[in-house]
Backbone as XML, in Angstrom:
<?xml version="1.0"?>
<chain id="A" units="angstrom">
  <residue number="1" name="UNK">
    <atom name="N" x="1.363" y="1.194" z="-11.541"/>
    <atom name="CA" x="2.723" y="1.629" z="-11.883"/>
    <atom name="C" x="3.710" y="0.466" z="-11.780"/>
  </residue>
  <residue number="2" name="UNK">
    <atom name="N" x="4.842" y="0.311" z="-12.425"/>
    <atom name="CA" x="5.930" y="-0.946" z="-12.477"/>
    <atom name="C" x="6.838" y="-0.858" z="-11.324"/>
  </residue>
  <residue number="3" name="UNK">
    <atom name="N" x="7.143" y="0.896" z="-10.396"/>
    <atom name="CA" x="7.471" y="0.339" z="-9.343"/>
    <atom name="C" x="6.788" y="0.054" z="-8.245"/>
  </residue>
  <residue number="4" name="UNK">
    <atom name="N" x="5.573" y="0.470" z="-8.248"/>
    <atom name="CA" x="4.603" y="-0.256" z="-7.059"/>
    <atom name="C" x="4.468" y="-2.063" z="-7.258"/>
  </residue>
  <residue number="5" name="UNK">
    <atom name="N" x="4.393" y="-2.311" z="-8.430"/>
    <atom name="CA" x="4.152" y="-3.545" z="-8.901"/>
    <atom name="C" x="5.824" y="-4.587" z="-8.352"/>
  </residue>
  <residue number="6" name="UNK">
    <atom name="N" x="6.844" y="-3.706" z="-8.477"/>
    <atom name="CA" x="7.847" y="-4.390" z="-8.168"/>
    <atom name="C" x="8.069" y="-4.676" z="-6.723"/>
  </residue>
  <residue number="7" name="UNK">
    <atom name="N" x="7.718" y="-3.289" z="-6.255"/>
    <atom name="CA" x="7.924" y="-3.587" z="-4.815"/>
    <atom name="C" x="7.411" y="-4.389" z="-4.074"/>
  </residue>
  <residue number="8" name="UNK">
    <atom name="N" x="5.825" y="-4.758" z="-4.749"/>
    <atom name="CA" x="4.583" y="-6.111" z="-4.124"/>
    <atom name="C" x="5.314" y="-6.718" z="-4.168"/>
  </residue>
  <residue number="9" name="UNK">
    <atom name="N" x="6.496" y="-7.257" z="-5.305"/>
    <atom name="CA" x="6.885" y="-8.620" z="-5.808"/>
    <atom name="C" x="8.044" y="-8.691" z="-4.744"/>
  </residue>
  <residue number="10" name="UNK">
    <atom name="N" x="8.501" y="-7.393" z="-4.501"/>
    <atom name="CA" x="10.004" y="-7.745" z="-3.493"/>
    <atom name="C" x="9.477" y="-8.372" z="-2.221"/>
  </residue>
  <residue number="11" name="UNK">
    <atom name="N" x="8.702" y="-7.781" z="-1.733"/>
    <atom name="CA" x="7.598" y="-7.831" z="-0.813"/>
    <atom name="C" x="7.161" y="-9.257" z="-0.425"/>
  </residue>
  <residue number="12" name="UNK">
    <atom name="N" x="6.744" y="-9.707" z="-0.952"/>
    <atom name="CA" x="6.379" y="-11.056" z="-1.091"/>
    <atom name="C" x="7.432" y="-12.068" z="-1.075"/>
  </residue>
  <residue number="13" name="UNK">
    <atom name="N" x="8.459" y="-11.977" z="-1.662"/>
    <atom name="CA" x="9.743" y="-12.461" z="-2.074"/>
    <atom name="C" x="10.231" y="-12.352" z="-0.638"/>
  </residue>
  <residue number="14" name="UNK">
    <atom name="N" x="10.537" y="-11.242" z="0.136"/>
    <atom name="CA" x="11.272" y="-10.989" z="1.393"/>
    <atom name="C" x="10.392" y="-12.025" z="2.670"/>
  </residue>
  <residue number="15" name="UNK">
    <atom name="N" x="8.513" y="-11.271" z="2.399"/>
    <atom name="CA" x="8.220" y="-12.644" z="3.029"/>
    <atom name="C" x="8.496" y="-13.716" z="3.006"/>
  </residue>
  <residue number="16" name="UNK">
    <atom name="N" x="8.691" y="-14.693" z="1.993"/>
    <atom name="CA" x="8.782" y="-15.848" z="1.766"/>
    <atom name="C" x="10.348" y="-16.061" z="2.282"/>
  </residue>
  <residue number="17" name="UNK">
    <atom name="N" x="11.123" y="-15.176" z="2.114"/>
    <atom name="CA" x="12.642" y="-15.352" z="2.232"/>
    <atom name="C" x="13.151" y="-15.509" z="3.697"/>
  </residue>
  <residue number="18" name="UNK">
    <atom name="N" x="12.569" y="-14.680" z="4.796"/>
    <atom name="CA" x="12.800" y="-14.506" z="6.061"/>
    <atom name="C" x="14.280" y="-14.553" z="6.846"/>
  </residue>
  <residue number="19" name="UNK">
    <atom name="N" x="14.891" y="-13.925" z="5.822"/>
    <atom name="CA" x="16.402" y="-14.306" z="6.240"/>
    <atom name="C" x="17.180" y="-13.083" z="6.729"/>
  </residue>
  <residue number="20" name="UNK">
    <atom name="N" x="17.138" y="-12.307" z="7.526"/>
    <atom name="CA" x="17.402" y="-11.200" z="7.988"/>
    <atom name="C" x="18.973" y="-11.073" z="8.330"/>
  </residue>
  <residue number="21" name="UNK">
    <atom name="N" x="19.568" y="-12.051" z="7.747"/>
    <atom name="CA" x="21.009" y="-12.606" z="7.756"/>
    <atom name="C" x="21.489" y="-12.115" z="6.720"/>
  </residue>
  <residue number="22" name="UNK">
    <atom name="N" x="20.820" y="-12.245" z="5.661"/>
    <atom name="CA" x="21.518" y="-12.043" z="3.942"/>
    <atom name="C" x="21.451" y="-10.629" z="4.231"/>
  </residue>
  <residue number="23" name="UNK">
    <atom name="N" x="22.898" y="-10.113" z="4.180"/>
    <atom name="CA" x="23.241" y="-8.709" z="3.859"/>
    <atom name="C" x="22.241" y="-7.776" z="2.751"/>
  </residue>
  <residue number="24" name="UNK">
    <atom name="N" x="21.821" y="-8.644" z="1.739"/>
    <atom name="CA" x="21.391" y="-8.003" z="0.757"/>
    <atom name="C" x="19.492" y="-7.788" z="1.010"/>
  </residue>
  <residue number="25" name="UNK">
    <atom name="N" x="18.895" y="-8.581" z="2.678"/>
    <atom name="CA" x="18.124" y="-8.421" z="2.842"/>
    <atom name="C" x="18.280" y="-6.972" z="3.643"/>
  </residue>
  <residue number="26" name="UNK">
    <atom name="N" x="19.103" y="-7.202" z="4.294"/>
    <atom name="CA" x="19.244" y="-6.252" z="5.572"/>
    <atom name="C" x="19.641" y="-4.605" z="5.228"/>
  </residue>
  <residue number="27" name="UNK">
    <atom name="N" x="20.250" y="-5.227" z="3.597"/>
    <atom name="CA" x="20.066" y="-3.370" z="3.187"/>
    <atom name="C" x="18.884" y="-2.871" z="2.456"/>
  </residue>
  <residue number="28" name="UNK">
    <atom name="N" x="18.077" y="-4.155" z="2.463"/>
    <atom name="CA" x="16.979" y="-3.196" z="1.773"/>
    <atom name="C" x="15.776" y="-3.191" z="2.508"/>
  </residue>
  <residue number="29" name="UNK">
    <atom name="N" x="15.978" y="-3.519" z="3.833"/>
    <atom name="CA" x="15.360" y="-3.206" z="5.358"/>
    <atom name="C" x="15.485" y="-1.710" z="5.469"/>
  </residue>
  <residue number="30" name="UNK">
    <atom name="N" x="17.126" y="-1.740" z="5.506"/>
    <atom name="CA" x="17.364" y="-0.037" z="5.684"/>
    <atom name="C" x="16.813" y="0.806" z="4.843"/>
  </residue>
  <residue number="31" name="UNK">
    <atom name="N" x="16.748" y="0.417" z="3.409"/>
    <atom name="CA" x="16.516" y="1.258" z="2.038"/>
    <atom name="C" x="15.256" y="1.616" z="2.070"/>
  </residue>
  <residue number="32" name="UNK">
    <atom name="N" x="14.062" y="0.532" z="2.947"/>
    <atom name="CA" x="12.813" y="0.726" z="2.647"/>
    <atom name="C" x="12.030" y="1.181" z="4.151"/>
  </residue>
</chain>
């Protein structure tokens, strides 16, 4: 499916990102 497929990609992306600072990480901490 394209959103399972997206979410791997956010996924991966957030790993790599590790920034629990960026607001825009931290709401989609909450979201998920």
């Amino acid at each position: 499916m394209v959103a399972e497929n997206t979410l791997s990609k956010i996924e991966s992306w957030y790993t790599r990102t590790l920034s629990e600072e960026d607001p825009f990480i931290k709401f989609m901490c909450e979201y998920i």
